[in-house]
Each structure stands twice: as structure tokens, then as C-alpha cells.
MMTF fields as JSON, N, C-alpha, C and O atoms, coordinates in Angstrom:
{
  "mmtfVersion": "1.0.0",
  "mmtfProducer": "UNKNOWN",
  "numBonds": 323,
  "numAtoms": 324,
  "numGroups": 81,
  "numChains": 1,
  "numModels": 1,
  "chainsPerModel": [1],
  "groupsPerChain": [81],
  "chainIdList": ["A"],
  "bondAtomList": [4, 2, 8, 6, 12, 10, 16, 14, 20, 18, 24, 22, 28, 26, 32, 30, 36, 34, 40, 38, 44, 42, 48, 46, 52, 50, 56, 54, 60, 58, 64, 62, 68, 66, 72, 70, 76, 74, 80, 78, 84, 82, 88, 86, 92, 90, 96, 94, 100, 98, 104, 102, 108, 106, 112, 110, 116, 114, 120, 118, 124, 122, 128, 126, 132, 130, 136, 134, 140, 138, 144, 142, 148, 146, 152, 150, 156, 154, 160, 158, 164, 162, 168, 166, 172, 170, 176, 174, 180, 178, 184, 182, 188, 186, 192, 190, 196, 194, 200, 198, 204, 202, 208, 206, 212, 210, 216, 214, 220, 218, 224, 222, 228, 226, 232, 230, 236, 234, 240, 238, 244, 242, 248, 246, 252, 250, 256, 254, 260, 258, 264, 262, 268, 266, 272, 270, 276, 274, 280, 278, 284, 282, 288, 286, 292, 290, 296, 294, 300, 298, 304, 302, 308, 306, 312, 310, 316, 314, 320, 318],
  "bondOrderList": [1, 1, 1, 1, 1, 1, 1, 1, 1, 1, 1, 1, 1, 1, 1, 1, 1, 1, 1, 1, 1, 1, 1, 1, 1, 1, 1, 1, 1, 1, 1, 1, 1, 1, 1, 1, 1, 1, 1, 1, 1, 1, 1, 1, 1, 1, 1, 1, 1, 1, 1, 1, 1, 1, 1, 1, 1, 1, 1, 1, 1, 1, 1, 1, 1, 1, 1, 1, 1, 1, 1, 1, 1, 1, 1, 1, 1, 1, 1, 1],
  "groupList": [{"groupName": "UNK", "atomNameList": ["N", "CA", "C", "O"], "elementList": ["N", "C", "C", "O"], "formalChargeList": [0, 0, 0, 0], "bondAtomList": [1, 0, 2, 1, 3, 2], "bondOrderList": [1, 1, 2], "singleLetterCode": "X", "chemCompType": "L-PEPTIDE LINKING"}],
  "groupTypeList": [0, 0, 0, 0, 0, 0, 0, 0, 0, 0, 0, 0, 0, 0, 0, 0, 0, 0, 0, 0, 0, 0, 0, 0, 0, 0, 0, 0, 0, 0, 0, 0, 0, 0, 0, 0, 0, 0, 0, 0, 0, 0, 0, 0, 0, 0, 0, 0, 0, 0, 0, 0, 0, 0, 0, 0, 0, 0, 0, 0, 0, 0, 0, 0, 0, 0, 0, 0, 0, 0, 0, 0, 0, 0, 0, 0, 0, 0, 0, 0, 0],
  "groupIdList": [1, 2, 3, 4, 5, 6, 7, 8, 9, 10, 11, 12, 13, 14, 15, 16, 17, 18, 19, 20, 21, 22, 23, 24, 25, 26, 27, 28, 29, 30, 31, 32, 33, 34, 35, 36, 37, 38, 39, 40, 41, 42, 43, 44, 45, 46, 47, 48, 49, 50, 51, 52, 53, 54, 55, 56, 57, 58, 59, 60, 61, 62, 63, 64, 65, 66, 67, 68, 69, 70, 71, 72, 73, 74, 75, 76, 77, 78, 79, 80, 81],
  "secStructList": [7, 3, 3, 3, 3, 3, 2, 2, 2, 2, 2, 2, 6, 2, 2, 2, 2, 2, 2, 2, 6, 6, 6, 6, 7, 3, 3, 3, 3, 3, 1, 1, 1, 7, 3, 3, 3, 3, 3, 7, 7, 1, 2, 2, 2, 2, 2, 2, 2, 2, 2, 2, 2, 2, 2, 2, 2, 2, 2, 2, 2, 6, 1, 7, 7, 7, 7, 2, 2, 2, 2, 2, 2, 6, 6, 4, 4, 4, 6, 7, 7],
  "xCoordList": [12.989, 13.552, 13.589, 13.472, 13.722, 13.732, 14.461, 15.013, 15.231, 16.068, 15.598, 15.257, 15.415, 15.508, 16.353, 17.148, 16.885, 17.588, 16.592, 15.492, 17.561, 17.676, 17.905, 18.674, 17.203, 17.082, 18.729, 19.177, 19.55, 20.883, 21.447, 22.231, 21.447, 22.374, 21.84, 22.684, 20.422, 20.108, 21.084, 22.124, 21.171, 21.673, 23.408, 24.022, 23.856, 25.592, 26.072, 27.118, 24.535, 25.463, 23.963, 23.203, 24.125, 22.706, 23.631, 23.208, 24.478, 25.115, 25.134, 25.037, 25.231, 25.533, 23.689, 23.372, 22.638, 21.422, 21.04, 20.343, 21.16, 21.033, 21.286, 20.424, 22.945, 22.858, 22.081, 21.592, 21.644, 20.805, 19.504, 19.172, 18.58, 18.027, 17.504, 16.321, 19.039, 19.004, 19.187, 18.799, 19.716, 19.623, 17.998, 17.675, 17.388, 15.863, 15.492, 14.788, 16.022, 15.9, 14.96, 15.139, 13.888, 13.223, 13.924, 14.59, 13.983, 14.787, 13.76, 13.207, 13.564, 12.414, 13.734, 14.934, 12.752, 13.836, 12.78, 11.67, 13.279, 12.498, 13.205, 14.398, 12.479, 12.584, 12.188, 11.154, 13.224, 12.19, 11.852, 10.782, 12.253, 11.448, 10.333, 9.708, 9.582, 8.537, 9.124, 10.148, 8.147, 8.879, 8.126, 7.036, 9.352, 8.574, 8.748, 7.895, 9.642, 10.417, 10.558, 11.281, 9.764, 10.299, 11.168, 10.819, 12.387, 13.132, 12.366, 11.922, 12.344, 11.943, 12.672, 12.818, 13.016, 13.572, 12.524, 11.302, 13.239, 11.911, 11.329, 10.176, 12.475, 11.478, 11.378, 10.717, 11.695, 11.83, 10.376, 10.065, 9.521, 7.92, 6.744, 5.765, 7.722, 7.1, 6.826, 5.733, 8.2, 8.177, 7.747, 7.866, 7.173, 6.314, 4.731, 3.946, 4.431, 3.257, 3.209, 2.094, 4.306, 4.016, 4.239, 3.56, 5.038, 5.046, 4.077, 4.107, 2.884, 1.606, 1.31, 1.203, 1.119, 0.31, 0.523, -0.48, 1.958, 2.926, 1.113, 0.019, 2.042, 1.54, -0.14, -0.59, -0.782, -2.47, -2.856, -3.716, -1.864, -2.514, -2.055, -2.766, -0.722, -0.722, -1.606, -1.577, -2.796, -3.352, -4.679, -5.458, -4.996, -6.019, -5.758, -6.198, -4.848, -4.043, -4.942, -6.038, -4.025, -4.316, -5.716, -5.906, -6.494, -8.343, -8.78, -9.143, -8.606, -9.443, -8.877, -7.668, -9.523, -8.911, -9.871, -11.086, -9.409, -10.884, -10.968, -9.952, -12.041, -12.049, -11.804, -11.901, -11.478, -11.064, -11.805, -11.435, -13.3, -14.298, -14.321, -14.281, -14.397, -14.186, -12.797, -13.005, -11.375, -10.799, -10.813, -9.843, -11.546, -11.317, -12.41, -12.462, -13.145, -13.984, -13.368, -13.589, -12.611, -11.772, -10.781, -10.286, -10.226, -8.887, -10.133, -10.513, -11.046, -12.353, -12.046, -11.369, -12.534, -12.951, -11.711, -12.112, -10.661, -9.623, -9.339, -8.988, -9.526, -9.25, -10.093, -9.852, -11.319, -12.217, -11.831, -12.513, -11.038, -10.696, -9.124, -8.304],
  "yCoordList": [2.661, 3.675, 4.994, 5.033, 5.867, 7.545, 8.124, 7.778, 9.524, 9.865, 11.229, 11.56, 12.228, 13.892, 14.768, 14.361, 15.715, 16.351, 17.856, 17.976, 18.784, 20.353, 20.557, 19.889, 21.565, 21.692, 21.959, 21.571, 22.566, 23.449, 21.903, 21.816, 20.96, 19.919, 18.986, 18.251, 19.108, 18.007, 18.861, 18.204, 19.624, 20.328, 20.027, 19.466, 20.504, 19.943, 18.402, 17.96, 17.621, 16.21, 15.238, 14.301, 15.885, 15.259, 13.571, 12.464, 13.784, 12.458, 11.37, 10.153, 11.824, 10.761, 10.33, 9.226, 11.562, 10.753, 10.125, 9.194, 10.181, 9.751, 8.117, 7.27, 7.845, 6.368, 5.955, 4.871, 6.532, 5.999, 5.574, 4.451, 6.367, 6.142, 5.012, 4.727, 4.146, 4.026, 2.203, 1.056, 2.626, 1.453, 1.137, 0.558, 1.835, 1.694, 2.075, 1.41, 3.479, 4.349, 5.55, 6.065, 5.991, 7.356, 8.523, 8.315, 9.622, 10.727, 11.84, 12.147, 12.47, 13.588, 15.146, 15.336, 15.834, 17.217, 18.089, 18.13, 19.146, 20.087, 21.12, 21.036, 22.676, 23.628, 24.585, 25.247, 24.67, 25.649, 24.458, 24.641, 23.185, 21.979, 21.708, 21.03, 22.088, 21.653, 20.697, 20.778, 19.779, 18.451, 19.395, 19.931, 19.223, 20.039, 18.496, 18.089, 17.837, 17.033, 15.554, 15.171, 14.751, 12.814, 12.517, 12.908, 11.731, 11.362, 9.595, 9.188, 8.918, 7.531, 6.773, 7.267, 5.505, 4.255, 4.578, 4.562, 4.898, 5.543, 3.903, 3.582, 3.163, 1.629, 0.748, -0.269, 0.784, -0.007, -0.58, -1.502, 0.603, 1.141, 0.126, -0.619, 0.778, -0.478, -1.835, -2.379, -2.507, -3.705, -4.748, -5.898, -4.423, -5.969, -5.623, -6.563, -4.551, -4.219, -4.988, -5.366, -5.321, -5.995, -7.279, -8.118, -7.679, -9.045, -9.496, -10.717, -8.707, -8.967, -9.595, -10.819, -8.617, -8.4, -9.973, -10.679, -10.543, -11.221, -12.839, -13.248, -13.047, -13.812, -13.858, -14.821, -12.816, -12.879, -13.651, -14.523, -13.02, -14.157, -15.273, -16.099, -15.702, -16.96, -17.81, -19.04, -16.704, -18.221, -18.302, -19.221, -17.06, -16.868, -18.113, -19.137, -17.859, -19.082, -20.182, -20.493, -20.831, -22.19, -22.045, -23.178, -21.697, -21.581, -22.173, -23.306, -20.896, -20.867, -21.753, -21.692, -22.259, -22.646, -22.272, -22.341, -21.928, -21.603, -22.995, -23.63, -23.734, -24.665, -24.63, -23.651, -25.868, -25.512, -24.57, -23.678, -25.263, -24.11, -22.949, -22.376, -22.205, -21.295, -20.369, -19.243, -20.821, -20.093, -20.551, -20.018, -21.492, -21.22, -19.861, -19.191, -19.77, -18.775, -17.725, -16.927, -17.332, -15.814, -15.952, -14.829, -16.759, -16.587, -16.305, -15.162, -16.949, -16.329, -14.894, -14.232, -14.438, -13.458, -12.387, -11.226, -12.483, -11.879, -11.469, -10.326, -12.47, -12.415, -11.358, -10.489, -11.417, -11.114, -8.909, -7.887, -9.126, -7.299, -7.527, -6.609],
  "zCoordList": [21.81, 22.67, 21.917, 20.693, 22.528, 21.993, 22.16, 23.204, 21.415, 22.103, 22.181, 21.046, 23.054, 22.784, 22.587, 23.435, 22.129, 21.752, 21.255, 20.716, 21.724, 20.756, 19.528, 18.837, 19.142, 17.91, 17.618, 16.538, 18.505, 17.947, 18.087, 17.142, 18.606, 19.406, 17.81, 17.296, 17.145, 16.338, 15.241, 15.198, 14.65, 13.741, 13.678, 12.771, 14.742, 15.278, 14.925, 14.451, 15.476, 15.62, 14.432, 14.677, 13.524, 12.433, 12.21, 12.542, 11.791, 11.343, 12.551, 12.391, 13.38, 14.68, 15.164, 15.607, 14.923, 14.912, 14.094, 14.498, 13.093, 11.892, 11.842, 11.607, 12.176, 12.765, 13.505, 13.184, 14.692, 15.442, 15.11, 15.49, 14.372, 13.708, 12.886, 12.701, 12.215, 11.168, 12.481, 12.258, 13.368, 14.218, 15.172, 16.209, 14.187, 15.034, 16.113, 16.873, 16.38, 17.466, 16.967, 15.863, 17.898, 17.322, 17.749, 18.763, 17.324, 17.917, 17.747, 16.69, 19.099, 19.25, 18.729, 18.926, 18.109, 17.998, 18.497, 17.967, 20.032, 20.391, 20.344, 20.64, 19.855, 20.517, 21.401, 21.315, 22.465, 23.83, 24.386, 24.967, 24.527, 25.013, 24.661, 25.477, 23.341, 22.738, 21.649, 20.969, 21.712, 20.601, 19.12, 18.921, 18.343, 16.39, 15.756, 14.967, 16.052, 14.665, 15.092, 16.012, 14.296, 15.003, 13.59, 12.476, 13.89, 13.2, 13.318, 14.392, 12.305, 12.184, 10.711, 9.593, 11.183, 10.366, 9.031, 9.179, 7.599, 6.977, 6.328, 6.039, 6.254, 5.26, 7.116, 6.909, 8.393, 9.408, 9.976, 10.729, 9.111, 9.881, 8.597, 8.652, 7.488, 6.229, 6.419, 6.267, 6.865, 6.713, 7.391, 6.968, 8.579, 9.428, 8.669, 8.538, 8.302, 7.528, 6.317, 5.958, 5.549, 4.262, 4.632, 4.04, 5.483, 5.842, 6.625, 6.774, 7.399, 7.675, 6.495, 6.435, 5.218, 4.387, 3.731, 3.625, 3.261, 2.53, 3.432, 3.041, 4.678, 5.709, 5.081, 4.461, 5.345, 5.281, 3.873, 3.748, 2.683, 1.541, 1.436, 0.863, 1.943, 2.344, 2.736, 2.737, 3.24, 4.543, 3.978, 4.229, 3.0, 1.425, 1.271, 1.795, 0.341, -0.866, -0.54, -1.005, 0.608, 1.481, 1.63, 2.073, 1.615, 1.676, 0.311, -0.006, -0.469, -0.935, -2.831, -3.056, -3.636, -4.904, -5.987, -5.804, -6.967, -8.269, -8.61, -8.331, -9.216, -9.982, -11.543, -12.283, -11.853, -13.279, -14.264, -15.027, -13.863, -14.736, -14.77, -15.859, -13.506, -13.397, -13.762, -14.214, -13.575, -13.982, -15.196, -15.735, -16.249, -17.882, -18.254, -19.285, -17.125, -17.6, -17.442, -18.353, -16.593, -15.984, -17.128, -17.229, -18.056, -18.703, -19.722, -19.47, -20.92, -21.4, -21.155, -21.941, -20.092, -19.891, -20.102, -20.021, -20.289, -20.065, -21.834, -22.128, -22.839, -24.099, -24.359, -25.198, -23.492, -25.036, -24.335, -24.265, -24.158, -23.623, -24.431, -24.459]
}
């Protein structure tokens, strides 16, 4: 949901959007009835993105496995740097 508001009205009552906000509400700020300013949840927008992310190598993981040989060769390979 959104909320609109004036620029003079966002300025007066910042603390009271601010909660809102912070309850996962967007808040448009216009002046002259032109939208300038989106207020947004600043980590709310982060987090189904990393828990995509979290989820997708999970399902890596479960695929795929090195074999032994191979990762003695990648740990090899790691010494000699």
C-alpha cells in the first residue's frame, strides 16, 4: 500500500511516516502534486532477494558434489599460491 502526502505535511509529521514505513508501507512525497520523493523499508526490499539467493544454492548444493579427486586437486591448487 502507499501513502501520499505534501511535501509541507511530510516535513510536519516525518516521524509518524517514518513508522509507517518502517511497517512496510511506501510513502509518495509530492510537490504541487508532482511525486519528487519515495520513502521505502531500506533492508524490507533486501531481504526476499537474499533469501532467493540463500534458497537457489541450496538446491546447487543438493545437485551438484566434487569428487574426492578433484577437490584434492582444488585444495593442491590452493597451497601452491
Amino acid at each position: 500500500m502507499s501513502t501520499v502526502v505534501g511535501a509541507f505535511e511530510a516535513k510536519t509529521k516525518l516521524s509518524r511516516l517514518l513508522k509507517l514505513v518502517e511497517q512496510g508501507e511506501t510513502v509518495v512525497i509530492t510537490r504541487h502534486d508532482h511525486p519528487v520523493a519515495k520513502l521505502v523499508p531500506a533492508d524490507g526490499r533486501r531481504r526476499p532477494d537474499f533469501d532467493k539467493l540463500v534458497a537457489a544454492i541450496g538446491r546447487i548444493r543438493g545437485k551438484t558434489k566434487p569428487s574426492p579427486e578433484s577437490m584434492k586437486d582444488l585444495i593442491s591448487a590452493g597451497r601452491k599460491y
